[in-house]
N, C-alpha and C positions, 0 to 999 in steps of 0.2 A: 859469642863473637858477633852475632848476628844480632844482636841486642845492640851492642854498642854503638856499630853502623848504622843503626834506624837511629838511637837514639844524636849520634853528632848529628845527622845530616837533618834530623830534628831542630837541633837547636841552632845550627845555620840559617836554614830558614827563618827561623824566629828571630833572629838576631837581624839577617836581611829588611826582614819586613818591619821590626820596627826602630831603626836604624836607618834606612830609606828617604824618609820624607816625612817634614815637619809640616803641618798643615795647622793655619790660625784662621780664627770666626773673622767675620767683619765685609759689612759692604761695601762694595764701590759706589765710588761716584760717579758723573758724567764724565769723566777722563780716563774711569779705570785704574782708579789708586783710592787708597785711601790711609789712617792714619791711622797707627798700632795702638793698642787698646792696654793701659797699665801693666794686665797682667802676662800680654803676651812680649812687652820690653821687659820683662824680669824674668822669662822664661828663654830669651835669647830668641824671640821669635824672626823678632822685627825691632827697628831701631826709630822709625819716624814715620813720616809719608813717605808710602811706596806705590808703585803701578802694577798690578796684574796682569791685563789684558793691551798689550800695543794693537793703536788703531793701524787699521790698514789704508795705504792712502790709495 
């Protein structure tokens, strides 16, 4: 019984974490965006130019 309980709450976690947050390469520019890269628009990453970082005014 005690097997099986380690093992769900095992694979919550897992499923958690990599389920969570999709993260893609690429740098910004001076505005803090920039333009998705082939592989990550067929990966469902990103779809164009996007922004990262909003400036603070």
């Amino acid at each position: 019984m005690k097997k099986i309980i380690l093992l769900s709450i095992a694979l919550i976690v897992l499923l958690g974490i990599t389920s969570s947050a999709y993260a893609h390469s690429g740098r910004t520019d001076k505005n803090g965006g920039h333009n998705c890269s082939a592989k990550s628009k067929q990966k469902g990453l990103c779809t164009g130019y996007h922004y990262h970082n909003k400036k603070k005014k």
